[in-house]
mmCIF file as gemmi writes it, N, C-alpha and C atoms, coordinates in Angstrom:
data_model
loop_
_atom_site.group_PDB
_atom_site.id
_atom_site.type_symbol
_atom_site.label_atom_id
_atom_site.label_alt_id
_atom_site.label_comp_id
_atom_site.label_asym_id
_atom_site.label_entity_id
_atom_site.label_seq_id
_atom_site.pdbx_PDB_ins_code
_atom_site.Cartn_x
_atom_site.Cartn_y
_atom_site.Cartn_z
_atom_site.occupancy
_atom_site.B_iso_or_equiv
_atom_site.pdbx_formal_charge
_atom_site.auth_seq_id
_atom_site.auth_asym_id
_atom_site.pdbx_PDB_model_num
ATOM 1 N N . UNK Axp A 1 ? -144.152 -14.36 -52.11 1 0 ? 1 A 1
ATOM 2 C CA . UNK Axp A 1 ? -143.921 -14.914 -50.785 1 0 ? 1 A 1
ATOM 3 C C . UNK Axp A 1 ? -142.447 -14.759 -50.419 1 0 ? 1 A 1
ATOM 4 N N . UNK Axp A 2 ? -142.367 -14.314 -49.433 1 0 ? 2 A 1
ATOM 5 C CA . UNK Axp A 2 ? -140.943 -14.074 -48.692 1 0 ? 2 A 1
ATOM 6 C C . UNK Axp A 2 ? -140.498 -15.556 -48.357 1 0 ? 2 A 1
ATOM 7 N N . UNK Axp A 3 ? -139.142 -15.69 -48.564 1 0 ? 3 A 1
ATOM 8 C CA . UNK Axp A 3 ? -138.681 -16.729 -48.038 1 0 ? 3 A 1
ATOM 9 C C . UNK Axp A 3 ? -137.558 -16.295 -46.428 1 0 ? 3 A 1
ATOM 10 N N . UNK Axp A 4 ? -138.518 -17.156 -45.612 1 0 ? 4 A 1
ATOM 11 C CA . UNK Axp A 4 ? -137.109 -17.034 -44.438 1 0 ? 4 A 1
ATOM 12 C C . UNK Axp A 4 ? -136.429 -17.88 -43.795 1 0 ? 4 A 1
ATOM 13 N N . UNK Axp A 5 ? -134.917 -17.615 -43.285 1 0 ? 5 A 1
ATOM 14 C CA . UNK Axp A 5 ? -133.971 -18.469 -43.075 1 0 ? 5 A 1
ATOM 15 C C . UNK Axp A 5 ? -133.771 -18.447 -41.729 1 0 ? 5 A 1
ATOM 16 N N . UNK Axp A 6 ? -133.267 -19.839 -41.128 1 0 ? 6 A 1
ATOM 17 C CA . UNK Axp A 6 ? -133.081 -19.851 -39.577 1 0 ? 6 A 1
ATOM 18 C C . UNK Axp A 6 ? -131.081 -18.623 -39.61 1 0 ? 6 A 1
ATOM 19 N N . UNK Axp A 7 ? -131.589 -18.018 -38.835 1 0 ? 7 A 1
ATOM 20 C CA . UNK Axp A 7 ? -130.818 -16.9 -38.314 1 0 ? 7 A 1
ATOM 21 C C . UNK Axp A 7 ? -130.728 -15.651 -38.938 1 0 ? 7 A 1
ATOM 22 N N . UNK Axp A 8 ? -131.847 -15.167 -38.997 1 0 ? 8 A 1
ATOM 23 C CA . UNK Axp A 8 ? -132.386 -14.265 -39.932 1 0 ? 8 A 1
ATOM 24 C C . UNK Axp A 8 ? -133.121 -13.229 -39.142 1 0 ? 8 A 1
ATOM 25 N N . UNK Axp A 9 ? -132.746 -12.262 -38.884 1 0 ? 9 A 1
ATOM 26 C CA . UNK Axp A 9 ? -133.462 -11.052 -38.064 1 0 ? 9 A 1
ATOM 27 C C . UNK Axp A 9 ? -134.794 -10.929 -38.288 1 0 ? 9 A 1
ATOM 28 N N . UNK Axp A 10 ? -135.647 -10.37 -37.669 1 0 ? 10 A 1
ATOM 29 C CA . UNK Axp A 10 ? -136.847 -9.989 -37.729 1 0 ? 10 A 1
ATOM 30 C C . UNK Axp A 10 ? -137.817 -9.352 -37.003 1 0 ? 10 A 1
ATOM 31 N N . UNK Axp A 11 ? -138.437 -8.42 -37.458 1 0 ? 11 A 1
ATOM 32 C CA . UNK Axp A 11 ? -139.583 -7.4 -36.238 1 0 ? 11 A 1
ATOM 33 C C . UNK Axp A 11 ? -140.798 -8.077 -36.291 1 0 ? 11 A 1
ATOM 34 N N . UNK Axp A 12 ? -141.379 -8.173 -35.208 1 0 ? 12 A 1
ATOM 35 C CA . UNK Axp A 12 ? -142.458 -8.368 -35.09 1 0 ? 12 A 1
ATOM 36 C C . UNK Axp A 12 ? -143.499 -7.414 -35.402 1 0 ? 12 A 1
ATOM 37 N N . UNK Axp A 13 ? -144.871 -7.08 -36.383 1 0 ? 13 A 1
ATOM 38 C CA . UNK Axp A 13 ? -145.558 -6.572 -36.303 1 0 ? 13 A 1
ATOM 39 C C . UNK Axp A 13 ? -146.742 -6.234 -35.872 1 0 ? 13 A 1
ATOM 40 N N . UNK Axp A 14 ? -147.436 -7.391 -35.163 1 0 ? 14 A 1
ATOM 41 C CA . UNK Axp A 14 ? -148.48 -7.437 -34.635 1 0 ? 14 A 1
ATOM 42 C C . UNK Axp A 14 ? -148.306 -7.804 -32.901 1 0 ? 14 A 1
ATOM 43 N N . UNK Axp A 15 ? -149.063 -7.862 -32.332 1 0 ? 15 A 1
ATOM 44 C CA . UNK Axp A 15 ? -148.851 -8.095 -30.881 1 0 ? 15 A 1
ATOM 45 C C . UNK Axp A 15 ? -148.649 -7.491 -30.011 1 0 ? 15 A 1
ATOM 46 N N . UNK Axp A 16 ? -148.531 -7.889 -28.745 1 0 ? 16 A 1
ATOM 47 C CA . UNK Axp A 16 ? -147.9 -7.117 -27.497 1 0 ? 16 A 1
ATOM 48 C C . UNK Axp A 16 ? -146.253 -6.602 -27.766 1 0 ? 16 A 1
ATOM 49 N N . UNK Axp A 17 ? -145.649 -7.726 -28.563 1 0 ? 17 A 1
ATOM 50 C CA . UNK Axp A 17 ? -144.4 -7.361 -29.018 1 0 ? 17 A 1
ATOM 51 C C . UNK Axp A 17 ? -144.134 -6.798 -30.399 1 0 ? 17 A 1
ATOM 52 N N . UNK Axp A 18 ? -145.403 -5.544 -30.289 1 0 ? 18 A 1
ATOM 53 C CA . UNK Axp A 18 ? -144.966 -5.419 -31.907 1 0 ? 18 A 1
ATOM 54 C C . UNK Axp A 18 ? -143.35 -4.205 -31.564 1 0 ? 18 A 1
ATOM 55 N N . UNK Axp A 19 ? -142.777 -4.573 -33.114 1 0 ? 19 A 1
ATOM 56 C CA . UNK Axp A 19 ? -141.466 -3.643 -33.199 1 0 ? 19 A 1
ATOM 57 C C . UNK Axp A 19 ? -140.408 -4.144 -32.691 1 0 ? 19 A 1
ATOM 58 N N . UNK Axp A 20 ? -140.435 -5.233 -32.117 1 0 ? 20 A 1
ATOM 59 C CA . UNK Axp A 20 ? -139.442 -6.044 -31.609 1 0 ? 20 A 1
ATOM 60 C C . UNK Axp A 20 ? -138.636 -6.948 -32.168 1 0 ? 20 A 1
ATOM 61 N N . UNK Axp A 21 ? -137.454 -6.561 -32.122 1 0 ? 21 A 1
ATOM 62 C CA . UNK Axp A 21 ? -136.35 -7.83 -33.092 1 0 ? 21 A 1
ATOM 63 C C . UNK Axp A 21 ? -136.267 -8.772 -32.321 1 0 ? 21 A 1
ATOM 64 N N . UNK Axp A 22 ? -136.537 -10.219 -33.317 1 0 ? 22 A 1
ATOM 65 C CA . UNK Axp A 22 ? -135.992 -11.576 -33.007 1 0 ? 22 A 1
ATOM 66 C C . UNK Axp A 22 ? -135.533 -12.049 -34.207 1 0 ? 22 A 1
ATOM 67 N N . UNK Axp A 23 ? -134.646 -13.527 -33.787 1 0 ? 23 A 1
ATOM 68 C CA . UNK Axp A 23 ? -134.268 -14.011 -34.808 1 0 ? 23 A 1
ATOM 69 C C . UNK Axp A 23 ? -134.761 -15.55 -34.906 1 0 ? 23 A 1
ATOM 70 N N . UNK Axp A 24 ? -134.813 -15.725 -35.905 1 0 ? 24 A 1
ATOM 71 C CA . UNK Axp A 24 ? -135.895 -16.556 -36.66 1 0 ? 24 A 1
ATOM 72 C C . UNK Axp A 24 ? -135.016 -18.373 -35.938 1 0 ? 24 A 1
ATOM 73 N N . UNK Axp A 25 ? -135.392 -19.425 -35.639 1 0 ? 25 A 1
ATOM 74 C CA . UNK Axp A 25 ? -134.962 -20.478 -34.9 1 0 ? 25 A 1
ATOM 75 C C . UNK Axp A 25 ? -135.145 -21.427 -35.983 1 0 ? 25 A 1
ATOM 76 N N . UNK Axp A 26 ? -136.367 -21.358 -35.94 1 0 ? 26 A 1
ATOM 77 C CA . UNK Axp A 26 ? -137.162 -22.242 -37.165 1 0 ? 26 A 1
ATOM 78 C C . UNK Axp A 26 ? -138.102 -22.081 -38.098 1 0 ? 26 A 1
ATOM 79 N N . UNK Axp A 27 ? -138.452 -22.505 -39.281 1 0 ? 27 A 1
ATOM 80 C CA . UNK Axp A 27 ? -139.076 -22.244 -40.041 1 0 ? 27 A 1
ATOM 81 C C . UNK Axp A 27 ? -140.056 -23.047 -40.474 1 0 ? 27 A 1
ATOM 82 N N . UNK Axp A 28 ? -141.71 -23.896 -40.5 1 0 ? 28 A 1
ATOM 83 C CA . UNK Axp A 28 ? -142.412 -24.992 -40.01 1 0 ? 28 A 1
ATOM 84 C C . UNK Axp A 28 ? -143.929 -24.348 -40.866 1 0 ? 28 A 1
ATOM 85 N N . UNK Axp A 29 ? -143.517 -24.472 -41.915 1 0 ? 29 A 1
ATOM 86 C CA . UNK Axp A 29 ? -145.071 -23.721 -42.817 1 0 ? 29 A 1
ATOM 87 C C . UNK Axp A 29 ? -145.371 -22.57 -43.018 1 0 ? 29 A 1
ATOM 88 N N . UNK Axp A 30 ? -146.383 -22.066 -42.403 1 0 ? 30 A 1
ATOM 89 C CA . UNK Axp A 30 ? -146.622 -20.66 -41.966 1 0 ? 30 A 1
ATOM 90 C C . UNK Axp A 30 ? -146.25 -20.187 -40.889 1 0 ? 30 A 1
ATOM 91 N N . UNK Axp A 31 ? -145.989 -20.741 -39.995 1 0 ? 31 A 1
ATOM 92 C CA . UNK Axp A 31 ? -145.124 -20.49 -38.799 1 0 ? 31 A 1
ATOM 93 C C . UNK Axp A 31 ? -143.482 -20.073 -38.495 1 0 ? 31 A 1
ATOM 94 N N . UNK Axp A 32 ? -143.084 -19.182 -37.853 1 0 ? 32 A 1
ATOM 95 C CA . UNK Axp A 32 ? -141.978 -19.06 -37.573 1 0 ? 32 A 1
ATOM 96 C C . UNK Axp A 32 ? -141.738 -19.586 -36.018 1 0 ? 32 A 1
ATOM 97 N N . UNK Axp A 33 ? -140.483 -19.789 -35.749 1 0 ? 33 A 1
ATOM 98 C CA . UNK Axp A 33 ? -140.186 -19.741 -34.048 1 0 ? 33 A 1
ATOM 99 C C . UNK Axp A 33 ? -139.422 -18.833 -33.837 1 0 ? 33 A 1
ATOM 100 N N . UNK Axp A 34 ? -139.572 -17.877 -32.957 1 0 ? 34 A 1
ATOM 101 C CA . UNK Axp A 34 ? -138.776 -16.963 -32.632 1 0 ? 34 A 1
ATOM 102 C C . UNK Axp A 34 ? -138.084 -16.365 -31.383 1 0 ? 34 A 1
ATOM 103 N N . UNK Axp A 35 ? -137.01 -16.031 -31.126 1 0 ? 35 A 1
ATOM 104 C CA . UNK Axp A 35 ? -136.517 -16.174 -29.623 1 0 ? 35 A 1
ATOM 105 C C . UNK Axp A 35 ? -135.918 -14.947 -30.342 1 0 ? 35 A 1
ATOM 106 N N . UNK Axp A 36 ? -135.554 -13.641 -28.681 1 0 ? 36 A 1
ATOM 107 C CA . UNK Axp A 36 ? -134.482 -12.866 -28.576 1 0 ? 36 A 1
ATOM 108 C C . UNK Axp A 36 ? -133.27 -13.041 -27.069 1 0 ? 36 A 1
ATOM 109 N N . UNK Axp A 37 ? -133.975 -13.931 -26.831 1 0 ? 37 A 1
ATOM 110 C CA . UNK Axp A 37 ? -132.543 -13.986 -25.904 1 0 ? 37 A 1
ATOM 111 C C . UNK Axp A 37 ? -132.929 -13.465 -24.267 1 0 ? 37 A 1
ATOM 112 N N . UNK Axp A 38 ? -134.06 -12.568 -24.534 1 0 ? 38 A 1
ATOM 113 C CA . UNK Axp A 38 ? -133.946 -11.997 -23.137 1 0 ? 38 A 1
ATOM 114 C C . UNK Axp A 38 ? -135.45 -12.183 -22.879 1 0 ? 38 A 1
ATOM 115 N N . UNK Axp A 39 ? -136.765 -12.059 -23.282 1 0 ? 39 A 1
ATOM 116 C CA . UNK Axp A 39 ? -137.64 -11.975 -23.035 1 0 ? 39 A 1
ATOM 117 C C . UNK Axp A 39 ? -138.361 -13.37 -23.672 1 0 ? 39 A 1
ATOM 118 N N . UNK Axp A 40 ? -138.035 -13.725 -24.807 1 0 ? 40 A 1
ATOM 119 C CA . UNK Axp A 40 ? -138.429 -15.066 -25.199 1 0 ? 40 A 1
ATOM 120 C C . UNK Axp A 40 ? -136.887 -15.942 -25.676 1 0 ? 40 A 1
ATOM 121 N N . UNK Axp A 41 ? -137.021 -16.996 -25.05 1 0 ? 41 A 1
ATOM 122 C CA . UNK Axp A 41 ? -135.449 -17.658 -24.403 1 0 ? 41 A 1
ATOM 123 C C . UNK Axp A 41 ? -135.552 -18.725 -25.609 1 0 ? 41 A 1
ATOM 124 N N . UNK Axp A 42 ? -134.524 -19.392 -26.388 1 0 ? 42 A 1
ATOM 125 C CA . UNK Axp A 42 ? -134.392 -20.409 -26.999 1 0 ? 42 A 1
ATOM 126 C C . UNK Axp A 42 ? -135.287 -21.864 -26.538 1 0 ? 42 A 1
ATOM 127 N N . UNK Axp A 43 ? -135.096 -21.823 -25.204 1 0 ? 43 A 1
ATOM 128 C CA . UNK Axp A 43 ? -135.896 -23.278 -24.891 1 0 ? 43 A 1
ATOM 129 C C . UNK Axp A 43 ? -137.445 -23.294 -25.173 1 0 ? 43 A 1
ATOM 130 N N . UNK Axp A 44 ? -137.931 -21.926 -25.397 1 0 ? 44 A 1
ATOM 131 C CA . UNK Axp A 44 ? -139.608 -21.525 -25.265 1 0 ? 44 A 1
ATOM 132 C C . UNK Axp A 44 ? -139.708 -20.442 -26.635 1 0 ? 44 A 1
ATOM 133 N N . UNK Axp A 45 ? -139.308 -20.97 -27.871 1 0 ? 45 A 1
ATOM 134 C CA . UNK Axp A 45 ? -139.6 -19.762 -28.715 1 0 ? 45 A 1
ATOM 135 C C . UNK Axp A 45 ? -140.845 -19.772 -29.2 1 0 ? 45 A 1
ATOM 136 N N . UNK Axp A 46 ? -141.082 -17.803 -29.652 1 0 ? 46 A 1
ATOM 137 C CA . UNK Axp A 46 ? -142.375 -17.984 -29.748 1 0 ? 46 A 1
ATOM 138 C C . UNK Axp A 46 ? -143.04 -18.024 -31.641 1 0 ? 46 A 1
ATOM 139 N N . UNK Axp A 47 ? -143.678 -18.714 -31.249 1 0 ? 47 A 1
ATOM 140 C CA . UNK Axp A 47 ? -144.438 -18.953 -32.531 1 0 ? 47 A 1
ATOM 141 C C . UNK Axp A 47 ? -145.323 -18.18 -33.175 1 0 ? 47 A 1
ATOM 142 N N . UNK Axp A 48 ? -144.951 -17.758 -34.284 1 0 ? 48 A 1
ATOM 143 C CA . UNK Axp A 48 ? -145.499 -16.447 -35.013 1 0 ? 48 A 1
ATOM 144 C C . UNK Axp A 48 ? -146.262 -16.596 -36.381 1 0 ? 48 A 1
ATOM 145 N N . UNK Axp A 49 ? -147.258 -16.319 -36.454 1 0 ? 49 A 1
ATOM 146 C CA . UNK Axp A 49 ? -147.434 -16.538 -38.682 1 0 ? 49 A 1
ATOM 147 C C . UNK Axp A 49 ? -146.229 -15.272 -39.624 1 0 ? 49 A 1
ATOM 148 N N . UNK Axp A 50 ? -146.205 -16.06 -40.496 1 0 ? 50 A 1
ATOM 149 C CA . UNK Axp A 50 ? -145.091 -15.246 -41.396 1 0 ? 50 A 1
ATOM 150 C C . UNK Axp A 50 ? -145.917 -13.697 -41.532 1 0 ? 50 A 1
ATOM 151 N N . UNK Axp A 51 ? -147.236 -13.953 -41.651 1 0 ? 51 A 1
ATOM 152 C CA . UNK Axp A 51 ? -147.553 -12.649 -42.286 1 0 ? 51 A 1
ATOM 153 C C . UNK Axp A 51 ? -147.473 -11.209 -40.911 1 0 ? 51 A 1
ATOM 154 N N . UNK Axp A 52 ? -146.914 -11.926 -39.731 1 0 ? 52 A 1
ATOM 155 C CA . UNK Axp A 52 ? -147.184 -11.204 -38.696 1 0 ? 52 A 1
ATOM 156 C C . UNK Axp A 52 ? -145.674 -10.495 -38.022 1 0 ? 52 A 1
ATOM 157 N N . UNK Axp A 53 ? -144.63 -10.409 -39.302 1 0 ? 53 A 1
ATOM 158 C CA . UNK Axp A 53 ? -143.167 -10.352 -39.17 1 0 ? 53 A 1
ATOM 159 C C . UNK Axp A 53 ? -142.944 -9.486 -40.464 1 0 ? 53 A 1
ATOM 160 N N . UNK Axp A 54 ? -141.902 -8.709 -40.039 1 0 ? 54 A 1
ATOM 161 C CA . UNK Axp A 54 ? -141.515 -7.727 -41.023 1 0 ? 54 A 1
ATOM 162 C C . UNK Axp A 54 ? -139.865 -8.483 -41.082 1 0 ? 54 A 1
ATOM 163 N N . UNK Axp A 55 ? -139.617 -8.888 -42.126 1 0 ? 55 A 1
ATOM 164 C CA . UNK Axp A 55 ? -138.176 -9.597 -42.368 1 0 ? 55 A 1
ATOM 165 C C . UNK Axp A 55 ? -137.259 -8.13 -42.67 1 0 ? 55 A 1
ATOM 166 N N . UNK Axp A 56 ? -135.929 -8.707 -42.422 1 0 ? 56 A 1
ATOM 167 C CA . UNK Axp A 56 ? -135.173 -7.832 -42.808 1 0 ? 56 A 1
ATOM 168 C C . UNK Axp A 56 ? -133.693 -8.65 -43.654 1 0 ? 56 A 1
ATOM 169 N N . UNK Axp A 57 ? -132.711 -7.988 -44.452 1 0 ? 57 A 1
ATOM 170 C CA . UNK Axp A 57 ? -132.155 -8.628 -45.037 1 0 ? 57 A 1
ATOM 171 C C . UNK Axp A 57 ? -130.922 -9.223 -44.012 1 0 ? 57 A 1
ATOM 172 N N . UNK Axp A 58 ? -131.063 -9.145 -43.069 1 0 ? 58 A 1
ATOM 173 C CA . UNK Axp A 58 ? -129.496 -9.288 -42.369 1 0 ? 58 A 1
ATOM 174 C C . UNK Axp A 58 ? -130.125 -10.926 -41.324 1 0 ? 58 A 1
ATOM 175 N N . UNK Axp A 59 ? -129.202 -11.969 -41.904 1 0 ? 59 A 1
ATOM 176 C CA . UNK Axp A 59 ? -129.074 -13.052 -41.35 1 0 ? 59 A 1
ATOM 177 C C . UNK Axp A 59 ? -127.55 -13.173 -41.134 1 0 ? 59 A 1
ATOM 178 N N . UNK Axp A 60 ? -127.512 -13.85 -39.413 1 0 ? 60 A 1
ATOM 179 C CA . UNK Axp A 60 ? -126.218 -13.706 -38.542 1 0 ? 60 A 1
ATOM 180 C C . UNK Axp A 60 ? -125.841 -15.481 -38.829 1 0 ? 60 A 1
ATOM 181 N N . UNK Axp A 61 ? -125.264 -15.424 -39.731 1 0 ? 61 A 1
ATOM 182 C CA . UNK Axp A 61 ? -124.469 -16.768 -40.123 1 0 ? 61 A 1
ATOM 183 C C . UNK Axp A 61 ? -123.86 -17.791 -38.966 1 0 ? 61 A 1
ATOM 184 N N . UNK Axp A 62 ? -123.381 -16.983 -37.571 1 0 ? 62 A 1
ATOM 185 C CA . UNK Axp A 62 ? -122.905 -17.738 -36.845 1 0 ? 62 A 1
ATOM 186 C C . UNK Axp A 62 ? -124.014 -18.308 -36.092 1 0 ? 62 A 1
ATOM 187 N N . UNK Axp A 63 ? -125.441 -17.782 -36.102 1 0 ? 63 A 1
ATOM 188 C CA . UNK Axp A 63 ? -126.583 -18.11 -35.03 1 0 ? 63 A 1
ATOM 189 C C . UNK Axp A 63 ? -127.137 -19.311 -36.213 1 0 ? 63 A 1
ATOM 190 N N . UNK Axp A 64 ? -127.26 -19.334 -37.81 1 0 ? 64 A 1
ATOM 191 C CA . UNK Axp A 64 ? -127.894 -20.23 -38.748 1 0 ? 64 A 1
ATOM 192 C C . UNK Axp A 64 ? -127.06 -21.59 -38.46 1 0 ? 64 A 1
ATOM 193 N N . UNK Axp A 65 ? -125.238 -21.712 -38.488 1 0 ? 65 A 1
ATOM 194 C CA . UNK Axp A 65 ? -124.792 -22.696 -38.729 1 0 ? 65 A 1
ATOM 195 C C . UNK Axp A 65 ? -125.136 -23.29 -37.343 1 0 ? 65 A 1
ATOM 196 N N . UNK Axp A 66 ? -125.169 -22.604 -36.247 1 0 ? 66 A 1
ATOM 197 C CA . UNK Axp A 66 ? -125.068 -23.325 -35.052 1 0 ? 66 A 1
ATOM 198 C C . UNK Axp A 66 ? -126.152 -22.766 -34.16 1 0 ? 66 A 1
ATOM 199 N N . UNK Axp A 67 ? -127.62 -23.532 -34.626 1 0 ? 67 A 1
ATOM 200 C CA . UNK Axp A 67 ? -128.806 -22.847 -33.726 1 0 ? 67 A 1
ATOM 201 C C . UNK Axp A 67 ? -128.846 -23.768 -32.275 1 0 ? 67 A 1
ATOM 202 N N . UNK Axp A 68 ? -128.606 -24.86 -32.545 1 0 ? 68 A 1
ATOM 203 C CA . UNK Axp A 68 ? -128.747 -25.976 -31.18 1 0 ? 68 A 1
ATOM 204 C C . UNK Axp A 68 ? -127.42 -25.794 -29.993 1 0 ? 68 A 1
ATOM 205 N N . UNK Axp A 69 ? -126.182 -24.878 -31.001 1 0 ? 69 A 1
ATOM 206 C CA . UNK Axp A 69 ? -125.798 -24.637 -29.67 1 0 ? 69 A 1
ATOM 207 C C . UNK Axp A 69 ? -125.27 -23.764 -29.388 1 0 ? 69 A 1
ATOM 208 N N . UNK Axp A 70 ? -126.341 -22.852 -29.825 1 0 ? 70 A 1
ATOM 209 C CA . UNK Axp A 70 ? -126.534 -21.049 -29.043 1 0 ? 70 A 1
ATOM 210 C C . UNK Axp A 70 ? -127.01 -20.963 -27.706 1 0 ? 70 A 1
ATOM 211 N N . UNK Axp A 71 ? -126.608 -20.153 -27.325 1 0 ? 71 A 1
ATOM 212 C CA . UNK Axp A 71 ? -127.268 -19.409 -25.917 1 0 ? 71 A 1
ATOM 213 C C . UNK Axp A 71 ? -128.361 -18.162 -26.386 1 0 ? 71 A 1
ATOM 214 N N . UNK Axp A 72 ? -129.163 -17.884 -24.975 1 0 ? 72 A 1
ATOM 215 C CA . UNK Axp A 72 ? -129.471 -16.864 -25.054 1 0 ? 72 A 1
ATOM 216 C C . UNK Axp A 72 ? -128.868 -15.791 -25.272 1 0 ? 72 A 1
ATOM 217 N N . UNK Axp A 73 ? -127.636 -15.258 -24.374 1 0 ? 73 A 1
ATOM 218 C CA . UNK Axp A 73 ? -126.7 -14.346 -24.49 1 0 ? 73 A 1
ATOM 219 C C . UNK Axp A 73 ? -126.161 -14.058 -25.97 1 0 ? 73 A 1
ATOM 220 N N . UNK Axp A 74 ? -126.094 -15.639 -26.704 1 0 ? 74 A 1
ATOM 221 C CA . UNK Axp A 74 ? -125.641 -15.179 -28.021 1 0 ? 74 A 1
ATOM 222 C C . UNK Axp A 74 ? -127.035 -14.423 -29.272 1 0 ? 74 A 1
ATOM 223 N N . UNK Axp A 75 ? -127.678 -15.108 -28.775 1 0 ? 75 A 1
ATOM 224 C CA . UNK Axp A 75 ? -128.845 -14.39 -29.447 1 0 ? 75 A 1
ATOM 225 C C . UNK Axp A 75 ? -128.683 -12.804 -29.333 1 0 ? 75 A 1
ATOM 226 N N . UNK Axp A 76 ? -128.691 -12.415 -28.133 1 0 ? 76 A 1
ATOM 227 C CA . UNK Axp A 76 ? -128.758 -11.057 -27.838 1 0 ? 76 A 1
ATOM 228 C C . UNK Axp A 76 ? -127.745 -10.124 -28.392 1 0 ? 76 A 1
ATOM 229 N N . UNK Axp A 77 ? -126.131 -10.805 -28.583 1 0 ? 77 A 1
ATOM 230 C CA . UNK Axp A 77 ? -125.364 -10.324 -29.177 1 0 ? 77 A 1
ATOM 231 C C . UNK Axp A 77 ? -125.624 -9.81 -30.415 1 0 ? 77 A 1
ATOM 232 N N . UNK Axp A 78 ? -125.938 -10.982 -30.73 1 0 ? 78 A 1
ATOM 233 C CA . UNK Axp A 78 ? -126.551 -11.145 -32.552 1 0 ? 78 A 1
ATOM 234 C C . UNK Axp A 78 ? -127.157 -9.584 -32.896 1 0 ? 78 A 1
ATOM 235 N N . UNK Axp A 79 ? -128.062 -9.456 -31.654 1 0 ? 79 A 1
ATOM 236 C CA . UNK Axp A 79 ? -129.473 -8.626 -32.154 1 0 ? 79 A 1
ATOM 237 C C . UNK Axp A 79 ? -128.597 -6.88 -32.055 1 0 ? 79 A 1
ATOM 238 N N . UNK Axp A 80 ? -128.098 -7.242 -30.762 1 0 ? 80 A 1
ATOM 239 C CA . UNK Axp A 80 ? -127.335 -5.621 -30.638 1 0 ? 80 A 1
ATOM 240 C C . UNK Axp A 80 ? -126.663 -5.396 -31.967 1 0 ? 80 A 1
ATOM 241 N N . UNK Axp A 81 ? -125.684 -6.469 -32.586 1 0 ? 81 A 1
ATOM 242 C CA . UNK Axp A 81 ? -124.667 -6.158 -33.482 1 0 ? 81 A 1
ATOM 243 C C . UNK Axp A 81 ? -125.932 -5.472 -34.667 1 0 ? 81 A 1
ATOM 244 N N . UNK Axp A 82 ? -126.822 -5.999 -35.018 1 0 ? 82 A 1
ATOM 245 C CA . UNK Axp A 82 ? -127.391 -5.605 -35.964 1 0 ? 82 A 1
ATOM 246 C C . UNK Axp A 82 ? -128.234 -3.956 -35.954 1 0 ? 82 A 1
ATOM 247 N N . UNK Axp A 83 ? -128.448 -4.116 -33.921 1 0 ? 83 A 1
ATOM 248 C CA . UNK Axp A 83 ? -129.254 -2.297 -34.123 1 0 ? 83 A 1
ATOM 249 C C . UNK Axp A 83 ? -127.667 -1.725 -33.649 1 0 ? 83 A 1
ATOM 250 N N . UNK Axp A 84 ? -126.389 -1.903 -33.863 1 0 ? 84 A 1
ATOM 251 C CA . UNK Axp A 84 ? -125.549 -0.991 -34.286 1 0 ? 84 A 1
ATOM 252 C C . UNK Axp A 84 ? -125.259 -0.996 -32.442 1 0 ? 84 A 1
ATOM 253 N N . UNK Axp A 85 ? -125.617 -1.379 -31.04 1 0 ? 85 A 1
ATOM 254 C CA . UNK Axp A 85 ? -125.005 -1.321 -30.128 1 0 ? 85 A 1
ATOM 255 C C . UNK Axp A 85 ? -123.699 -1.964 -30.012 1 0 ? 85 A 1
């Protein structure tokens, strides 16, 4: 079993949004919450089963210590820095 951490990148594999990076908000059983900033917003993240996420090793330390008072915009930063924009 994978373990995952709040601010922790991740693709979605299944869904309308499959292939899509978000980063992980919360972590609640089998469930993840997941927001990217632009299409699913921090106030409304979406809720995913673990087995339906492809983890990756790169968690953004500044989005883990301080999830309650991120923005969207910072989310998005997060996500570019990691696909290298």
């Amino acid at each position: 079993m994978i373990n995952f951490q709040i601010g922790q990148i991740v693709f979605s594999k299944s869904g309308r949004d499959k292939g899509m990076p978000f980063v992980v908000l919360n972590v609640e059983g089998e469930y993840l919450y997941l927001a990217d900033g632009k299409y699913r917003l921090i106030a409304k993240p979406k809720k995913k089963k673990l087995k339906h996420v492809q983890p990756t090793n790169t968690v953004n330390e500044n989005v883990a210590a301080l999830v309650s008072g991120f923005s969207d915009s910072d989310l998005r930063k997060a996500i570019a820095e990691f696909k290298g924009i």
